[in-house]
N, C-alpha and C positions, 0 to 999 in steps of 0.2 A: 624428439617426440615422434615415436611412427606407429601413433592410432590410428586405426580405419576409419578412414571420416566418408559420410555416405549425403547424398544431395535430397533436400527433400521441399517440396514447393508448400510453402507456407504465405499465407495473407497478411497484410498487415498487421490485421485484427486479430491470427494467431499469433502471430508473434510479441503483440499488445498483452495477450493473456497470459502466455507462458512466462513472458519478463513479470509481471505483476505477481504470478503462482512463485515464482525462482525466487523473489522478493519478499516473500510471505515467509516462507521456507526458511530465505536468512538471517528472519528475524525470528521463526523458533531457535534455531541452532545457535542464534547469538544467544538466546538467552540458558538454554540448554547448556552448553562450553563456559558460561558466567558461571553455573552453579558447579562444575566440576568434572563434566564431562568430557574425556580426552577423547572418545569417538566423534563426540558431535562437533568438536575444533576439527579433527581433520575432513567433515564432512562439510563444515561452514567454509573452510578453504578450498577444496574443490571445487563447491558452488559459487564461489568468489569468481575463481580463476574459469569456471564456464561461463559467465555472466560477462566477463571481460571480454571473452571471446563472441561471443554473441553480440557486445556493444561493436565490438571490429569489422564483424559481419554485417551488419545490420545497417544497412545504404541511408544517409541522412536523407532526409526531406528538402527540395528545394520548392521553392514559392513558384518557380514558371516551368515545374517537371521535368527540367532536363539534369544531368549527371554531371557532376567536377571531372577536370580530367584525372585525377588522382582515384574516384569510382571505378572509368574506366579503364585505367591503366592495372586497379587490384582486378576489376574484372579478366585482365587478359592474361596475365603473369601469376594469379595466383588459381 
């Protein structure tokens, strides 16, 4: 996979909304691909497989704000 991937400083609360919008989104196209539509299956799978990617991304919450070493070490290598 060699997409341009580009860096962009998002808030919590962005990224709160766009997961919720992306979520909206795959449940038109679940229903859209139910009734017959082969465009909206491959558009339901792309949005699958960005929402993956975004959960990968997307740094858990710890209770006393510090990071796993596993955070820090995607932080440094990836």
């Amino acid at each position: 996979m060699l997409d341009d991937t580009h860096t962009v400083d998002l808030t919590k609360q962005d990224l709160e909304l766009i997961e919720a919008a992306l979520q909206t989104q795959e449940k038109i196209l679940s229903v859209q691909s139910r009734a017959g539509g082969a465009a909206a299956r491959t558009r339901l799978n792309d949005l699958k497989g960005l929402m993956r990617r975004l959960r990968r991304q997307t740094p858990a919450p710890h209770a006393d704000g510090t990071q796993s070493w596993s955070q820090v070490a995607r932080q440094l290598f990836f």
